[in-house]
C-alpha positions in Angstrom: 0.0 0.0 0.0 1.1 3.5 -0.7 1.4 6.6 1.9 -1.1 9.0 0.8 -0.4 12.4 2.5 -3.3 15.4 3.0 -1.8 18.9 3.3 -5.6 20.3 3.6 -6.5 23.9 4.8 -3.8 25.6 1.9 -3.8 29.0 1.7 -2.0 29.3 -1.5 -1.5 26.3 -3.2 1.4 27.0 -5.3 3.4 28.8 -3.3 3.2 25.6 -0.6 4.0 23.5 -3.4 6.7 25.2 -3.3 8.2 25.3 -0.1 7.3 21.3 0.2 8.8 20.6 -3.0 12.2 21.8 -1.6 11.2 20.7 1.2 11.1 17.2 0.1 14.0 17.0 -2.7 16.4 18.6 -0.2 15.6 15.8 2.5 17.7 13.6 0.9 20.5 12.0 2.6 24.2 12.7 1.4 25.1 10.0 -0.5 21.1 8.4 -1.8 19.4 8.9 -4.9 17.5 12.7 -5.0 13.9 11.9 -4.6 12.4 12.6 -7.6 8.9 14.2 -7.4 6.1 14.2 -10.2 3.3 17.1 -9.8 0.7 16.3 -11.4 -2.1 19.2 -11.8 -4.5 21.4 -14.5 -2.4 23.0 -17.1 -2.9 26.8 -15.6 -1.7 26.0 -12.5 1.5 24.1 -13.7 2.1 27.0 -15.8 1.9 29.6 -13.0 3.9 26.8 -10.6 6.5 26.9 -13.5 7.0 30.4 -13.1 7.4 30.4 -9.2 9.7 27.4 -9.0 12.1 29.9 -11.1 11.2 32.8 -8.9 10.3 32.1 -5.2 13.7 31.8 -3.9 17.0 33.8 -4.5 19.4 31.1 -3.6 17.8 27.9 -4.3 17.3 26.3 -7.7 14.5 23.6 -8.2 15.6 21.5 -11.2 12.0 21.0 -13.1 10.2 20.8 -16.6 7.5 19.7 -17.8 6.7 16.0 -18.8 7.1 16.2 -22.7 10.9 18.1 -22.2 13.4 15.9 -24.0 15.3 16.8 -20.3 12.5 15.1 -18.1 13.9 12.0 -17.8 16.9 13.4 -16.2 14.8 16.2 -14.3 14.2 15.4 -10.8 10.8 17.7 -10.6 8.1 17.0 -13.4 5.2 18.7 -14.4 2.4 17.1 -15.7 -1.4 17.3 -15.9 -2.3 14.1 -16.5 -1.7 10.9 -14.1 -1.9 8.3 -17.0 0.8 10.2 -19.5 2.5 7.9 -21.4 5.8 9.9 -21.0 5.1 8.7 -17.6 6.8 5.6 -18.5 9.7 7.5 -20.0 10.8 9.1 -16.9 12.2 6.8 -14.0 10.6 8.8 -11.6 8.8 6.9 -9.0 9.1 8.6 -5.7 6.9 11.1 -4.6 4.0 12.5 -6.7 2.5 15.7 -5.4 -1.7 16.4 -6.7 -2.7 19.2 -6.9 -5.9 19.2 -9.0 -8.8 18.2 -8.1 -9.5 15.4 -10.1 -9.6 11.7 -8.9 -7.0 9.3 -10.6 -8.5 6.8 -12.9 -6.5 4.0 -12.0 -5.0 4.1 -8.3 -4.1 0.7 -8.0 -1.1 1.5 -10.8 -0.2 4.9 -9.3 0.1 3.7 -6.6 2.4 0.5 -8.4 4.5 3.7 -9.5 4.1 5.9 -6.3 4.8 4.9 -2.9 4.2 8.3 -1.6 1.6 10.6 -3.0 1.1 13.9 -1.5 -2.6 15.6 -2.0 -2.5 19.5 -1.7 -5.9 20.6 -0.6 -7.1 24.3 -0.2 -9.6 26.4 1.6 -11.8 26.7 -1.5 -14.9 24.9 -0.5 -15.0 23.3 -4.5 -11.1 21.9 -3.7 -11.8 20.8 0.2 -15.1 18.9 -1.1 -13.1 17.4 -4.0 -10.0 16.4 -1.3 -12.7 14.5 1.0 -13.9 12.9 -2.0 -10.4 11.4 -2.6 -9.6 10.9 1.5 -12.9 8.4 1.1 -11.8 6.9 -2.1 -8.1 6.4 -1.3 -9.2 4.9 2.4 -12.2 2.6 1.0 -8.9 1.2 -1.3 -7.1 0.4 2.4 -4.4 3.3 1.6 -2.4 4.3 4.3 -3.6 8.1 4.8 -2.7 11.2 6.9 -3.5 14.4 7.2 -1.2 18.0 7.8 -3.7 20.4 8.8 -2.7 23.6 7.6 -5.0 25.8 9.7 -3.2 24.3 12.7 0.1 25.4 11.4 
């Protein structure tokens, strides 16, 4: 079973994507593999998180593209809006995949073949907190491994 993270209560979604995305690359210990993280999201969104994975810090640099980038498959961050890509199988990432849509994959059982972490961003709108219990219920009727980072109680 995969680990299925909620990071619910999001003020701004892409700037927390963000901060976990370094957050999570960086973790790695000196001498491993850098994770390698897929986001996967609407097109809009990926566009603007393009843009502030370029901008949002002065002294860090987030190696990303996007999924159909001839670079991707050496890229440790991906961008991609849809969970079934067939570039997917391209890439040899396969450790963490952030979501930040709000759509419901269409075939868990082989994301989470792929993924064994998978990280759900969730935000205050009331459309993207009703769409994030939606997936909580799906991902736990599957007997997923799930927990939640309430970010109102940050």
């Amino acid at each position: 079973m995969a680990r299925i993270d909620f990071h619910s209560n999001v003020s701004d979604k892409l700037e927390y994507v963000c901060r976990l995305t370094r957050k999570i690359w960086s973790a790695t210990p000196v001498g491993e593999s850098v994770r390698n993280i897929v986001i996967v999201g609407e097109p809009a969104d990926l566009q603007k998180l393009n843009d502030l994975l370029w901008t949002f810090s002065k002294t860090e640099f987030l190696p990303h593209c996007f999924i159909a980038d001839e670079a991707a498959a050496e890229t440790p961050i991906v961008l991609t809006d849809d969970f079934a890509s067939p570039a997917l199988a391209a890439i040899p990432h396969a450790d963490v995949m952030i979501q930040i849509g709000m759509r419901m994959p269409q075939d868990v059982p082989a994301l989470v073949a792929r993924f064994p972490r998978i990280v759900e961003v969730v935000t205050i709108n009331e459309a993207e907190r009703l769409a994030g219990r939606e997936r909580f219920k799906a991902y736990r009727d599957l007997g997923h491994e799930l927990h939640n980072f309430d970010q109102a109680k940050s």
